[in-house]
N, C-alpha and C positions, 0 to 999 in steps of 0.2 A: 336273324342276326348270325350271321358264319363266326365261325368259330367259336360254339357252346361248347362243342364236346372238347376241344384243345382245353378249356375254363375249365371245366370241370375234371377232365383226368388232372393237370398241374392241380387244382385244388386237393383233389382226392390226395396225391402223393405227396403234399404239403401237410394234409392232416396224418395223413399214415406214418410219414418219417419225421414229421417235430423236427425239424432241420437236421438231423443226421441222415451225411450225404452219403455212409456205408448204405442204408438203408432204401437208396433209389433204383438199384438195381434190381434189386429180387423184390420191390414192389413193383415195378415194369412189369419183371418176370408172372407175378402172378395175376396182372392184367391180361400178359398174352397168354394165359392158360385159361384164363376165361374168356376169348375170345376177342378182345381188345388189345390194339397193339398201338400204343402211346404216341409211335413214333410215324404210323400213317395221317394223324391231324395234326392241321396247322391253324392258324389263324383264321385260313380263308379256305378252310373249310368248312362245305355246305353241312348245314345240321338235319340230321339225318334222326326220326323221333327214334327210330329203332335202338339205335347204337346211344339215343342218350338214355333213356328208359336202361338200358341195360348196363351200363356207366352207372347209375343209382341203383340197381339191382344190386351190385357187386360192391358199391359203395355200403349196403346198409348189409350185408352181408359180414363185409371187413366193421362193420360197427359204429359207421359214421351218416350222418342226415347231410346231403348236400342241398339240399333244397332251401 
């Protein structure tokens, strides 16, 4: 199913910012410091297990179950 990981980073920065939209930038920021960059997936992008394993690494890291 293309576009996991688009699902999953927007969920991730849904649970991180609780709808404060100050809040979306420097949680970007700290995806692309861990090696995720929000704004390379789209919809129809192929799912890649690497990058999504690693979108849940950093998810339960920041303190959240995306599963």
């Amino acid at each position: 199913m293309p576009g996991k990981i688009k699902s999953l980073i927007t969920r991730l920065i849904e649970l991180r910012t609780k709808g404060d939209k100050g809040l979306v930038a420097p949680t970007k920021i700290k995806l692309i410091m861990k090696g995720i960059d929000p704004d390379m997936y789209d919809d129809a992008s192929p799912d890649n297990p690497v990058v999504i394993q690693r979108v849940m690494t950093v998810a339960k890291e920041m303190g959240f179950n995306l599963e």
